[in-house]
PQR file of N, CA, C, O and H, with PARSE charges and radii, in Angstrom:
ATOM      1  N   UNK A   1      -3.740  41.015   4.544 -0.4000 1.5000
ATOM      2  CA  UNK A   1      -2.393  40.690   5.015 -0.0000 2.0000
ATOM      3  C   UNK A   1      -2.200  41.164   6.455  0.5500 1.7000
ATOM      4  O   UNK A   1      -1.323  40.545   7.058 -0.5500 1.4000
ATOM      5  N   UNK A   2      -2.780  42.054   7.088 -0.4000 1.5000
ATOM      6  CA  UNK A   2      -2.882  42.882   8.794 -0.0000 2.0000
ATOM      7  C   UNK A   2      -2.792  41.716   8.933  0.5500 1.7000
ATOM      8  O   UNK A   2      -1.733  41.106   9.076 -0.5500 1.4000
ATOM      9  H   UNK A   2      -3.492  42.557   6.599  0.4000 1.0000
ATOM     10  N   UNK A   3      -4.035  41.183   8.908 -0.4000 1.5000
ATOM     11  CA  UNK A   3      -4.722  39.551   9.933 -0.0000 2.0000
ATOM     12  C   UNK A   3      -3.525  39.301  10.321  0.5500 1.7000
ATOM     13  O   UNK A   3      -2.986  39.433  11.420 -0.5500 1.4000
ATOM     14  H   UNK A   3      -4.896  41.678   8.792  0.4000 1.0000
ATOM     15  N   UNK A   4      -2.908  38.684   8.682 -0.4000 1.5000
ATOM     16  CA  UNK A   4      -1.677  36.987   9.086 -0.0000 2.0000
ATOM     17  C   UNK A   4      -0.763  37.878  10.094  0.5500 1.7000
ATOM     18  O   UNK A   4      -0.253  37.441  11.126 -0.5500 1.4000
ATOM     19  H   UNK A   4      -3.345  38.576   7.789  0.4000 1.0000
ATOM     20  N   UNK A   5      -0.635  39.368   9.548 -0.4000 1.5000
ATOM     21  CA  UNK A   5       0.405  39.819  10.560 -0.0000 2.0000
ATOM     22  C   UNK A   5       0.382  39.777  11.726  0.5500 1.7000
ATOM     23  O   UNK A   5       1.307  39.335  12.407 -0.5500 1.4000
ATOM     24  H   UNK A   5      -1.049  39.723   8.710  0.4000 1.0000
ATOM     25  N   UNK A   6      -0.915  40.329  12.260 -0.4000 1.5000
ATOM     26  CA  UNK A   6      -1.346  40.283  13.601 -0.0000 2.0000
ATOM     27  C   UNK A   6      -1.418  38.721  14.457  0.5500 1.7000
ATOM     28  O   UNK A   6      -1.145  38.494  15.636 -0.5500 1.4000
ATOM     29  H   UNK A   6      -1.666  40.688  11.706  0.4000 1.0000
ATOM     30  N   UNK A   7      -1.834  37.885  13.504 -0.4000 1.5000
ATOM     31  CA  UNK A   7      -2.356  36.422  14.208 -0.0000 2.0000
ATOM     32  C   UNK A   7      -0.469  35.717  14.206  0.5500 1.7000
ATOM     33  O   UNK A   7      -0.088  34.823  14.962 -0.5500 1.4000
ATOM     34  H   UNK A   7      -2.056  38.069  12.547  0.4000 1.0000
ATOM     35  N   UNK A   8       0.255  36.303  13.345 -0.4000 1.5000
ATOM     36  CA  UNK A   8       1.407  35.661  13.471 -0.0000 2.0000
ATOM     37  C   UNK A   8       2.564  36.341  14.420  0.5500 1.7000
ATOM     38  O   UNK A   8       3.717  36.085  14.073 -0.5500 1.4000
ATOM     39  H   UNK A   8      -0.055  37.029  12.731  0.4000 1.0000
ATOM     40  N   UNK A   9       2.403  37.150  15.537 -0.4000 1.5000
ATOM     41  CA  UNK A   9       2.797  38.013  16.264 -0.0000 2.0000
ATOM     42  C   UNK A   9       2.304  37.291  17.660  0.5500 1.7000
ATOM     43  O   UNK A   9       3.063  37.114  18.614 -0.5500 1.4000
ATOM     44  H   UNK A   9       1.466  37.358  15.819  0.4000 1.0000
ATOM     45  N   UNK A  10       0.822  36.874  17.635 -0.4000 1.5000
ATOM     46  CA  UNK A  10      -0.010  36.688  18.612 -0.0000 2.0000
ATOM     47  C   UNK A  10       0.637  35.046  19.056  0.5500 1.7000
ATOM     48  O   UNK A  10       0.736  34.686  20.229 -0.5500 1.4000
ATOM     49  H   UNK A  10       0.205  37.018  16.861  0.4000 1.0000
ATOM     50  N   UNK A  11       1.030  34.196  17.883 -0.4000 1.5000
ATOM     51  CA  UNK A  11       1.314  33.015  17.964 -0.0000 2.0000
ATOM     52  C   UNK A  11       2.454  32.560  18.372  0.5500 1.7000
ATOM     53  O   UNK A  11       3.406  33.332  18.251 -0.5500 1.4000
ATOM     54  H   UNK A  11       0.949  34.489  16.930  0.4000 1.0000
ATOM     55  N   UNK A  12       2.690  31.308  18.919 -0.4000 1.5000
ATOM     56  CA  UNK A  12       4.189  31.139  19.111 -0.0000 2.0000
ATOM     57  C   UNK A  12       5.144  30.981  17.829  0.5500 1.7000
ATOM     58  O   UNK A  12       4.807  31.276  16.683 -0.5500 1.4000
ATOM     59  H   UNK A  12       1.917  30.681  19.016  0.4000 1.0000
ATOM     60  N   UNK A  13       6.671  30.351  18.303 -0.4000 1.5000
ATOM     61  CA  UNK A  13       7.317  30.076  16.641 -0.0000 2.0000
ATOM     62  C   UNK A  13       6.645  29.040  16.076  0.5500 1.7000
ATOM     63  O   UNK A  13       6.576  29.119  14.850 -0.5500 1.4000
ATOM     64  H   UNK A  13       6.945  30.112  19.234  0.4000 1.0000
ATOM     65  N   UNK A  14       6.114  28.070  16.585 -0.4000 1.5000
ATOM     66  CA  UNK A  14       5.981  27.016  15.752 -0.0000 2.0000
ATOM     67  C   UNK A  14       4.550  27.521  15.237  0.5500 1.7000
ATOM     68  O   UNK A  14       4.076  26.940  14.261 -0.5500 1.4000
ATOM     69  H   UNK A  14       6.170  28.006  17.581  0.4000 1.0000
ATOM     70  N   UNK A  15       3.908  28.454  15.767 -0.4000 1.5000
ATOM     71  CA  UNK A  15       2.525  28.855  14.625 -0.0000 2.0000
ATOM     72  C   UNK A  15       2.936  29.860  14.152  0.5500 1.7000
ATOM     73  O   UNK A  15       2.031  30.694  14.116 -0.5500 1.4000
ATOM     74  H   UNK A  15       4.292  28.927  16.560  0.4000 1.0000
ATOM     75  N   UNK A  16       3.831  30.214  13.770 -0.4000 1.5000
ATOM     76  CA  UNK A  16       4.588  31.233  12.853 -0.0000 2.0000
ATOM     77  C   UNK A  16       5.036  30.146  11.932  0.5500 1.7000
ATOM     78  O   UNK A  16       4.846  30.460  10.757 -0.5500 1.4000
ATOM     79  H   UNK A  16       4.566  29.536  13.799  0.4000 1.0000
ATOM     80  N   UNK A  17       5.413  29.317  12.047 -0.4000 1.5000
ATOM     81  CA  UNK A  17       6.470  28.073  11.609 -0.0000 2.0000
ATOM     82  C   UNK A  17       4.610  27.649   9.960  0.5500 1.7000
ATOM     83  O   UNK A  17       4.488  27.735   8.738 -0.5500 1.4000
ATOM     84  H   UNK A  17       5.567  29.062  13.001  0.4000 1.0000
ATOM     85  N   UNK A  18       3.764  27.263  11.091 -0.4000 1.5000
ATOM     86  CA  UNK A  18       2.542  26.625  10.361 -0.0000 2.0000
ATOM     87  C   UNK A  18       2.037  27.957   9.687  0.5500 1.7000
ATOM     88  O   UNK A  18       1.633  27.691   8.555 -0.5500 1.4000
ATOM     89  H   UNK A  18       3.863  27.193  12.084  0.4000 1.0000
ATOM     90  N   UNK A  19       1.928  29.192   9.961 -0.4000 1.5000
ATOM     91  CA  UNK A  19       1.644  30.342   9.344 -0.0000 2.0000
ATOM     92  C   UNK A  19       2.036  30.276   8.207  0.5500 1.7000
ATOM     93  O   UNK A  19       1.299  30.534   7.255 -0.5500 1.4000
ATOM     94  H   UNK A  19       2.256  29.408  10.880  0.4000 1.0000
ATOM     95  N   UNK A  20       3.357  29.894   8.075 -0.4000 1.5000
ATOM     96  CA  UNK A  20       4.389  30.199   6.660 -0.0000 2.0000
ATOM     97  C   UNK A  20       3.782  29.484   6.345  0.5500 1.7000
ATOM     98  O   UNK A  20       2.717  29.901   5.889 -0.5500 1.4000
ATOM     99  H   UNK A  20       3.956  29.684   8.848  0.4000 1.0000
ATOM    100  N   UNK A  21       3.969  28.097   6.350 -0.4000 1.5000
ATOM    101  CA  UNK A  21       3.838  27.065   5.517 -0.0000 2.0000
ATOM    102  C   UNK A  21       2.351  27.555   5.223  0.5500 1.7000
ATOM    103  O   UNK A  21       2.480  27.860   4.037 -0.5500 1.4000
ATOM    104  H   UNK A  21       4.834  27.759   6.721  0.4000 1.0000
ATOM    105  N   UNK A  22       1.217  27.788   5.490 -0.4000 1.5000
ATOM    106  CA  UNK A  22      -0.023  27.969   5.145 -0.0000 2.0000
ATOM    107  C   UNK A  22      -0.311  29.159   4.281  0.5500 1.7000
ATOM    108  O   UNK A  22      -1.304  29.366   3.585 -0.5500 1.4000
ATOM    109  H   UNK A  22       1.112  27.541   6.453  0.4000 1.0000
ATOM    110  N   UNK A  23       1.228  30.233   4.544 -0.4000 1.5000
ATOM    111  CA  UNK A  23       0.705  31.213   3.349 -0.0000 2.0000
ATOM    112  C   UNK A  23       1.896  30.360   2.258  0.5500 1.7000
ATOM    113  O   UNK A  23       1.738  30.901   1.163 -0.5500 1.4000
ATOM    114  H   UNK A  23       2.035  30.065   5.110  0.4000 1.0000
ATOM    115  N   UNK A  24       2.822  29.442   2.149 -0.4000 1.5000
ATOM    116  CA  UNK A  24       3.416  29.446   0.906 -0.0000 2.0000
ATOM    117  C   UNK A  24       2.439  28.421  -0.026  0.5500 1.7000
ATOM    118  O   UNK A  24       2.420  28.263  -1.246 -0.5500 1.4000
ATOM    119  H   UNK A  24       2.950  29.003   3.038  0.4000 1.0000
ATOM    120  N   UNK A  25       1.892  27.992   0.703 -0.4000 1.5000
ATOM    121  CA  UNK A  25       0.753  26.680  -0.123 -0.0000 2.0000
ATOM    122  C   UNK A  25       0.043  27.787  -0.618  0.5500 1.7000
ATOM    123  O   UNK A  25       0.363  28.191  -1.736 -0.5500 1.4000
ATOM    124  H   UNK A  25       1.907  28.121   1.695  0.4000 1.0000
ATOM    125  N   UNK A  26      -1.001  28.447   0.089 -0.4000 1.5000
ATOM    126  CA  UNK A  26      -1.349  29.669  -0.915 -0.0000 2.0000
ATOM    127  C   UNK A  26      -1.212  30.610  -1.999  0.5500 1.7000
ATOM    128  O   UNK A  26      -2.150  31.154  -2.581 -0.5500 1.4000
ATOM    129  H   UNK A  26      -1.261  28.118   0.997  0.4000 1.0000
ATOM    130  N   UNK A  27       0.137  30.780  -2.253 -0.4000 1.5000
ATOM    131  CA  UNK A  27       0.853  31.118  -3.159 -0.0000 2.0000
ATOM    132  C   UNK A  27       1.109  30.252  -3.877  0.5500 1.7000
ATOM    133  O   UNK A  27       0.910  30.497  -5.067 -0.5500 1.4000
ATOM    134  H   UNK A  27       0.899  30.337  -1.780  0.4000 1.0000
ATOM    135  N   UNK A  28       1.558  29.113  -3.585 -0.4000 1.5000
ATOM    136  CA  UNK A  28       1.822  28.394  -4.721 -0.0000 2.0000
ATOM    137  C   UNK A  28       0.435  28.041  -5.331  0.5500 1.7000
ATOM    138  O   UNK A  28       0.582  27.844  -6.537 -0.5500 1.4000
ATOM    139  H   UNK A  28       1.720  28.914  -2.619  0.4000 1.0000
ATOM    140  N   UNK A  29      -0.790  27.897  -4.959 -0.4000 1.5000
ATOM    141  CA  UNK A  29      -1.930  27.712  -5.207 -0.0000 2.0000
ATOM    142  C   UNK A  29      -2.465  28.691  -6.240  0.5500 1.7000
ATOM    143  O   UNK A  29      -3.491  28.350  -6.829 -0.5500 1.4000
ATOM    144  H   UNK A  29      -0.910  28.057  -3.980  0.4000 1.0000
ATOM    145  N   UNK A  30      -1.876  29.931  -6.559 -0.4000 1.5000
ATOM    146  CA  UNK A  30      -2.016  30.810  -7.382 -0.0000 2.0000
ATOM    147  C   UNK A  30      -0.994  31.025  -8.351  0.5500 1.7000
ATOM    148  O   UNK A  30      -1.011  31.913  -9.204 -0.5500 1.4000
ATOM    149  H   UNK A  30      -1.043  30.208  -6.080  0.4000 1.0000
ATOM    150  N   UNK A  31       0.004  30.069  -8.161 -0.4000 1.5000
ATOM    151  CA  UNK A  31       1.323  30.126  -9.337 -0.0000 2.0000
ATOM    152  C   UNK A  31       2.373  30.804  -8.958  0.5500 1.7000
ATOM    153  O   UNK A  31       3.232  31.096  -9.789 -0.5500 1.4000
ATOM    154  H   UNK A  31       0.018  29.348  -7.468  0.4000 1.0000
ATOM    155  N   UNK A  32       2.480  31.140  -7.759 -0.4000 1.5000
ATOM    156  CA  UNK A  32       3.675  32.584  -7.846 -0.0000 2.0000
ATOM    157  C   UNK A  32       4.889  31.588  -7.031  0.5500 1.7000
ATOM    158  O   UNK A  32       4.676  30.708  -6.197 -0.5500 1.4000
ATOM    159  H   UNK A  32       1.782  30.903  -7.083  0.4000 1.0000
ATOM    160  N   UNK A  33       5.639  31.854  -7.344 -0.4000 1.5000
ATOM    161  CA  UNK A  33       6.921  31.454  -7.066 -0.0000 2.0000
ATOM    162  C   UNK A  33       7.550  31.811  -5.593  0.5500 1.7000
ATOM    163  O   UNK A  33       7.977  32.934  -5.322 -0.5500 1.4000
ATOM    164  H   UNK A  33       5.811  32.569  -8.022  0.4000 1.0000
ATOM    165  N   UNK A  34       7.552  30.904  -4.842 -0.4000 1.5000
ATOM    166  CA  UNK A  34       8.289  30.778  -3.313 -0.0000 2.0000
ATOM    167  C   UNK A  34       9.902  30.831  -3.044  0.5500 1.7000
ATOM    168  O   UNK A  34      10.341  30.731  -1.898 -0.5500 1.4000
ATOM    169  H   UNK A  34       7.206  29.992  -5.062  0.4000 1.0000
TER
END
């Protein structure tokens, strides 16, 4: 979880924007509720 933190700090909003969306597909990919 550092990484996304770090790489989503480093990025602008809109790759903060694609960050999310790339960790909620992940999650939902494992069942957990968004």
């Amino acid at each position: 979880m550092k990484y996304v933190v770090v790489t989503g700090g480093v990025m602008s909003g809109q790759g903060k924007g694609i960050v999310s969306a790339s960790i909620g597909k992940i999650l939902k990919s494992y069942g957990l509720k968004v």
